[in-house]
N, C-alpha and C positions, 0 to 999 in steps of 0.2 A: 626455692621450690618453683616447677614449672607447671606449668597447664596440661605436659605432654610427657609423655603415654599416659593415659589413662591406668590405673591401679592392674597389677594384672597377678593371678595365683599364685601361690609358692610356688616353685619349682619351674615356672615355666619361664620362657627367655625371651619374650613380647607379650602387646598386646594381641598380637596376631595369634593368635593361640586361644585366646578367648573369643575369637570369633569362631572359630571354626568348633566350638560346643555344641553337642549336641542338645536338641530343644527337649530336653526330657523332663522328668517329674519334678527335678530340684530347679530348676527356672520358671518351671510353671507354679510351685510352692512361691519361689524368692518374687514372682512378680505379685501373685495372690496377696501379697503378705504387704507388698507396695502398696498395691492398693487398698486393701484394708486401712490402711494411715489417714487418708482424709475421711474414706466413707466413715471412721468412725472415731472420728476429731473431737465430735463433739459429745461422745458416751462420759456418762458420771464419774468421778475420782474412783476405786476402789471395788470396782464392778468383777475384776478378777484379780490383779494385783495390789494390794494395799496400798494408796499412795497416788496411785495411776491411773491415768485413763489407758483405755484398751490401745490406741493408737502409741500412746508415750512406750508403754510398756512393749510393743511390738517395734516400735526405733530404735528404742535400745538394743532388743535380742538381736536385730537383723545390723548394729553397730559394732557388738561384739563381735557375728558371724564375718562380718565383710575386715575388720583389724587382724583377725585371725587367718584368715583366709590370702590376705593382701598385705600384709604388715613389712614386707622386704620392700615391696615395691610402689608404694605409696606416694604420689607426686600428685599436688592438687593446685591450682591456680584459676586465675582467669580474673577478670574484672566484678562477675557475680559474687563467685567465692569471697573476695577478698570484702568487698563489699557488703557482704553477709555476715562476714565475722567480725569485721569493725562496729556492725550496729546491733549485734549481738552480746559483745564484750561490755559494748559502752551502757546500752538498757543493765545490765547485769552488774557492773562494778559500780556504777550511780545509787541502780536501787540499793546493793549492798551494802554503802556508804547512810545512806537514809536510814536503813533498817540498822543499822547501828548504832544510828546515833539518835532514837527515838525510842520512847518509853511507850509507845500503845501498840508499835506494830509486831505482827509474831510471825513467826516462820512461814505460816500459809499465806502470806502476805509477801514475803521475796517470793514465793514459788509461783505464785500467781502473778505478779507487778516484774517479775527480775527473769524468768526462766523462761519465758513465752518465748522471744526472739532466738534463742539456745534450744528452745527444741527444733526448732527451724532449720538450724546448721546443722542439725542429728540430721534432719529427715535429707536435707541436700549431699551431707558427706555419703549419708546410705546411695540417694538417688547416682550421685556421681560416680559413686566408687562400682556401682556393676553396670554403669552405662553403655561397656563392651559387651557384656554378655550378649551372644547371639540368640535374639527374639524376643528378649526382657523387655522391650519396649513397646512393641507389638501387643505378648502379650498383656501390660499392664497394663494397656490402655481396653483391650476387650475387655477385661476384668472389673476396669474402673469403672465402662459405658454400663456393663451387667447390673453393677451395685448402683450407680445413679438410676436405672430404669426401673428397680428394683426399689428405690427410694421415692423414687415418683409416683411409683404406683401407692408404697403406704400414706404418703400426703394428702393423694387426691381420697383414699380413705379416711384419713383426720377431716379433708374438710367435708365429706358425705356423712361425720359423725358416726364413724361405725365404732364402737369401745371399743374393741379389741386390738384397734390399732393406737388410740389415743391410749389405750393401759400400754401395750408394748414400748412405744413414746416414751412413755412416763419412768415405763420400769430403766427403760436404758440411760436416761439424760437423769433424772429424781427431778425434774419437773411436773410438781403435783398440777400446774395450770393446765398441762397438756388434761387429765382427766376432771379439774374442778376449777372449768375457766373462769373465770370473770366477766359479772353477766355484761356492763357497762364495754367490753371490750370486745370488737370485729372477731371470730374466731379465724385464726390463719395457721397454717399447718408448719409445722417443723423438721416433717420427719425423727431422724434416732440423732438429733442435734437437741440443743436446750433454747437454744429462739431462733426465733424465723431467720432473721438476718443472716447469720450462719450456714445455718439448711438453704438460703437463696443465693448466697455468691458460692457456693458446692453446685449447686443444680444450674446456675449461668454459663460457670467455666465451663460444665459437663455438657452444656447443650451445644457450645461454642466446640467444644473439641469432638463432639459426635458429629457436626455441621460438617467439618474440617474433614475430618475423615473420608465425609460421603462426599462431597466435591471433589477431594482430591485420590477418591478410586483407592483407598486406603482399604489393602484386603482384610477384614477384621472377621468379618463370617462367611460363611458359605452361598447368602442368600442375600443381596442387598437390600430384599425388604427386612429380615434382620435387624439392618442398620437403621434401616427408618422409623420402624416397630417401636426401637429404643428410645432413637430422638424424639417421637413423641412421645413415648413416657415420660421422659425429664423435661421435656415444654410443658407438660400436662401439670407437673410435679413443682415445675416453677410459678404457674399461675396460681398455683393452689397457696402459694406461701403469699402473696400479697405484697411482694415487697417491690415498690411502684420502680426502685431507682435498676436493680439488679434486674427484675422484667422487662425494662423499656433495654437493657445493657444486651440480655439474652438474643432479643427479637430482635436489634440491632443488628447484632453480630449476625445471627440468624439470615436474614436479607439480603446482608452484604456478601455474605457467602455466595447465597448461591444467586441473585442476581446476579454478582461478578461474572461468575462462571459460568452462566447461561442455563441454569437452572431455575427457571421462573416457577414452572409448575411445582415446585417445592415451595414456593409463599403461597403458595394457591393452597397446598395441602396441609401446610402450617395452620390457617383459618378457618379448616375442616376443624383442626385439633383443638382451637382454639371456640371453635363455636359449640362443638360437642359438651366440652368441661363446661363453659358458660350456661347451654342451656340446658344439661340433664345433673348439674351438678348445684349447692348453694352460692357456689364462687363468686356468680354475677349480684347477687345479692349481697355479700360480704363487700366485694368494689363498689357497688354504691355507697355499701355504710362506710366506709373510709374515706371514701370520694368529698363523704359529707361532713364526715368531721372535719378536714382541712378547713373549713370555715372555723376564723378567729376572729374575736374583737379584740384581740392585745391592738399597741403600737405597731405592727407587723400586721397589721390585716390583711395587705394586699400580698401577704406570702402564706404559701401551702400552711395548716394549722403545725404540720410534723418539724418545719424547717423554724417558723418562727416558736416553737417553744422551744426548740433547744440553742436560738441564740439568746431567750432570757434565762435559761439553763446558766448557759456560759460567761454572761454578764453579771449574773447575781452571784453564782456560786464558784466558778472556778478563770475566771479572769484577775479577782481579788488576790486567788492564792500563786499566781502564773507570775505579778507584778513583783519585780523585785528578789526573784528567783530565777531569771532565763538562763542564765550560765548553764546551772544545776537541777533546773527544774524543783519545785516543792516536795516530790518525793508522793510516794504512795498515801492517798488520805483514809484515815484510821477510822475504823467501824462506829466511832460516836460522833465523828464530825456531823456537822448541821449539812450538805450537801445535797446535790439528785445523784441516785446510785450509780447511774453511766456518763458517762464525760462525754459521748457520742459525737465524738469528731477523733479522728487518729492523730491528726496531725495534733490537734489541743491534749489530747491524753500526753501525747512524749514531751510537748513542752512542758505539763504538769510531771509528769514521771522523771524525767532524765535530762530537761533542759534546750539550748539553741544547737549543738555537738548533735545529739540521738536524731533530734529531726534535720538536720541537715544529711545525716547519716541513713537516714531514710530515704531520703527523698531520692537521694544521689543512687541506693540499691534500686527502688522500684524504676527508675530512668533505664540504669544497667538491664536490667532485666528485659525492659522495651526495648533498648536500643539490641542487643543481642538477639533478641528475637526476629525485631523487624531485619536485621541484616542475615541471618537464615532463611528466613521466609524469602527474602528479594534474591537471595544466592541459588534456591531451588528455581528460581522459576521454568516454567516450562517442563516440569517433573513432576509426575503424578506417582501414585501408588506408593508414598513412601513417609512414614510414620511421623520422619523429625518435622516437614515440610507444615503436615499438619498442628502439629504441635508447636511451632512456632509461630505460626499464623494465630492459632486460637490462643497461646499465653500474647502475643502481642495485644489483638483487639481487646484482650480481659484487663493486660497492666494498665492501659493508657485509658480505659473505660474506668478501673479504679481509683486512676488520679481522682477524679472530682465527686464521685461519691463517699471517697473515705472524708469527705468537710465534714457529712452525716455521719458518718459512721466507722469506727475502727476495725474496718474487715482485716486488715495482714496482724489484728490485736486478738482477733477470731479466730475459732476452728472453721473447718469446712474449706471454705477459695485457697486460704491463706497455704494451707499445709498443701492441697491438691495444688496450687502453681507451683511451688518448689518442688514437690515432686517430678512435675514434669519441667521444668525446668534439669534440673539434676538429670533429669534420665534422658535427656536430649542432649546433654553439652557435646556428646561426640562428633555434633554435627561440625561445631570451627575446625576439627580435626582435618577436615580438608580432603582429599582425595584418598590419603595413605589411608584409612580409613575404610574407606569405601562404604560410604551410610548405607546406599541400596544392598550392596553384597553384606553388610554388616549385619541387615534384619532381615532375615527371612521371612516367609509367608507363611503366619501361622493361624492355621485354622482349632 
C-alpha cells in the first residue's frame, strides 16, 4: 500500500477527476456530516441508534458510503495512517485478551476500554478517503467553526444558568449533573458533551483553527467579521468550561497567531471578549471558586489542589495495579473494584489498559501527527488563503499543547479534541501530495 493517489470513484482514472467536482449539495451533505462527528462525540449511547452515539453511528454510514464509492481504488499510507492503526489494533487485541480472560468484565466494557482508538481509524479512513474531493475541506471547516460558535454560545448559557439549555445538555449527554449539580461543586459548562474536559479541548482546537483561518485570509465567509463573530463565540464558550489547562492552551495559540502575524489589535479584541463574559456573566466568580479550591493540605501542598489529588489518585489506587503488569498492562478495572472512577492521566490509563507497546504506540502517533503537521505548516510558508496551511498550523500548536496536559487528563481517551484533530488531520493529508495536487487549485472558494 501507498500514500498515493488518494482513493478516487469508481469508474474514474485519477485522482484528478475528483478535483474538478462540482461543489454541490452531496459535498456540502458529506462535509455536514464530517463535521457533525466531533461536535457530537460526546451525545449519550443510543440517542438514535441503539448502541451508538450519534457521531459513531454517522462513521460508520459515511465508512460504508466512502468503501462503496472507492472500493477499486483504495491506497492509504503514510506515517499517521500506520501509526494510527498500530495503536488502534494493539488497545483492541490487549483489551480483548483481558476481557476474556476475566470473570467481571461484560461487553460494555471492551466497547468502552478496546474500541475508542478503532473509532479513530473509522473517523481518519473517512477523513482521508475524500480528502480530494473539491471544497470538502473548506467547507468542513465552515461547518465545524458554525457548530463550535454554536456550542459556545449554549455554554456561556449553562454558565448564566438558563434551564433550558442545562435540560437540552442533559437530554443529549444523560448527564443528570448538567440539571441537578452538585452544590459543593464550581458550576462549569459542557456544552452537548458529558464533562467539561471534553467540551474544553472541542472548544481549544476550534478556537485555534478559527485563529488560523483569520490570520491566514482563509476565505470561509463572505464577511470577515463573520469569522471573528465566531471566534469569539468559542473563546466565550471555552472560558465558560473552566478548564484552566485547555484555556491557558486556547489563549496560547490565540496570541501566537496573531502576534506572529502582525495582528495585535486581535489580543486587544480578545480581552473585550474576555472581560464582557467575566463581568456580565457568573464566570468570574466560578474562577475564583476554583482558584480557591486548589488549596491543599495533603503532602503536595505546594501543588494546584487538581494536580496533587490525582497523584494520590495514582499512588493509592492505580500504581499498585500498573506494578507488575507493564508488558500487558492490568487490563480494564471491573465495576466493584475499590478504585477513583477516572485514572486521569492518558498516558497511566494505557499503561493500566494495554501495557509499555500501547503507550509507546501512543506517543510515537501523537509525535507523527506534530511532526507532519509542523512540516506542512513550514512547506506553506509565505501562502495565505488556503485551508490545509491553516489546519496544520492549528493541529500542530493543539498536538504538542496536548503532550503535557494529557499527564491530567486522557483527552485522545475523550470525545470532543480527540475525534475533531483526526478529522482534520485526515482531511488535510492531501497536503504531502505535493504539487501534482495542487492544494490551492484543489480547494476552491466556498462561500
Amino acid at each position: 500500500m501507498t500514500a498515493s493517489p488518494a482513493w478516487v470513484p469508481v469508474g474514474t482514472s485519477s485522482g484528478s477527476d475528483m478535483q474538478e467536482l462540482r461543489v454541490g449539495g452531496a459535498v456540502h451533505a458529506l462535509a455536514f456530516c464530517l463535521a457533525l462527528i466531533p461536535t457530537l462525540a460526546g451525545t449519550r449511547r443510543g440517542l438514535l441508534v441503539p448502541g451508538l452515539r450519534i457521531s459513531e453511528a454517522v462513521s460508520l454510514a459515511l465508512l460504508v458510503i466512502v468503501v462503496l464509492l472507492f472500493h477499486r481504488q483504495m491506497k492509504i499510507g503514510g506515517v499517521v495512517t500506520w501509526a494510527l492503526f498500530v495503536y488502534a489494533s494493539l488497545i483492541s487485541i490487549v483489551t480483548a485478551y483481558h476481557w476474556s480472560n476475566s470473570s467481571y468484565l461484560g461487553i460494555s466494557d471492551f466497547l468502552n476500554y478496546g474500541l475508542g482508538p478503532a473509532t479513530l481509524a473509522v473517523i481518519y479512513v473517512v477523513s482521508y478517503a475524500v480528502s480530494q474531493v473539491r471544497g470538502v475541506l473548506t467547507l468542513t471547516i465552515k461547518y465545524l467553526l458554525t457548530m463550535a460558535a454554536s456550542m459556545g454560545i449554549l455554554g456561556v448559557m449553562q454558565t448564566l444558568g438558563i434551564q433550558s439549555s442545562r435540560t437540552f445538555g442533559s437530554f443529549m449527554t444523560g448527564n443528570e449533573r448538567l440539571v441537578h449539580p452538585i452544590n459543593w461543586k464550581i458550576p462549569r459548562s459542557t456544552g452537548v458533551f458529558h464533562a467539561w474536559h471534553a467540551y474544553a479541548s472541542f472548544m481549544a482546537l476550534s478556537l485555534l483553527l478559527a485563529t488560523a483561518c483569520i490570520v491566514y485570509s482563509v476565505p470561509l465567509f463572505r464577511h470577515k467579521l463573520t469569522s471573528l463573530i465566531i471566534a469569539a463565540c468559542i473563546g466565550a464558550g471555552l472560558i465558560s468550561s473552566l478548564t484552566f489547562g485547555m484555556i491557558i492552551l486556547g489563549a496560547a495559540g490565540f496570541s501566537f497567531f496573531a502576534i506572529r502575524n502582525g495582528k495585535k489589535i486581535y489580543v486587544l479584541g480578545a480581552l473585550v471578549v474576555v472581560f464582557v463574559v467575566l463581568r456580565f456573566t457568573p464566570a468570574s466568580n466560578n474562577i475564583s471558586g476554583r482558584i480557591d479550591q486548589q488549596e491543599t493540605a495533603s503532602e503536595y501542598s505546594y501543588l494546584p489542589q487538581t494536580i496533587a489529588f490525582r497523584i494520590g489518585v495514582w499512588k493509592r489506587d492505580y500504581f499498585p495495579l500498573i506494578q507488575g503488569n507493564l508488558l500487558f498492562g492490568h487490563g480494564p478495572v471491573g465495576p466493584d473494584a475499590r478504585v477513583f472512577t477516572y485514572v486521569e492521566s492518558m498516558y497511566i490509563y494505557l499503561l493500566l489498559i494495554a501495557g509499555i507497546p500501547a503507550l509507546m504506540a501512543f506517543i510515537y502517533l501523537i509525535g507523527a501527527v506534530a511532526w507532519q503537521a509542523l512540516r506542512r505548516w513550514k512547506s506553506m510558508a509565505g501562502i495565505n488563503a488556503n485551508p490545509i496551511k491553516a489546519v496544520a498550523a492549528a493541529t500542530f500548536i493543539f498536538a504538542v499543547g496536548l503532550m503535557p496536559l494529557m499527564l491530567i487528563h486522557p483527552y485522545m481517551n475523550d470525545a470532543g479534541g480527540s475525534q475533531l484533530l483526526i478529522v482534520l488531520v485526515g482531511l488535510s493529508y492531501v497536503a504531502s501530495r505535493g504539487p501534482a495536487s495542487g492544494t490551492s487549485a484543489l480547494l476552491g472558494e466556498v462561500r
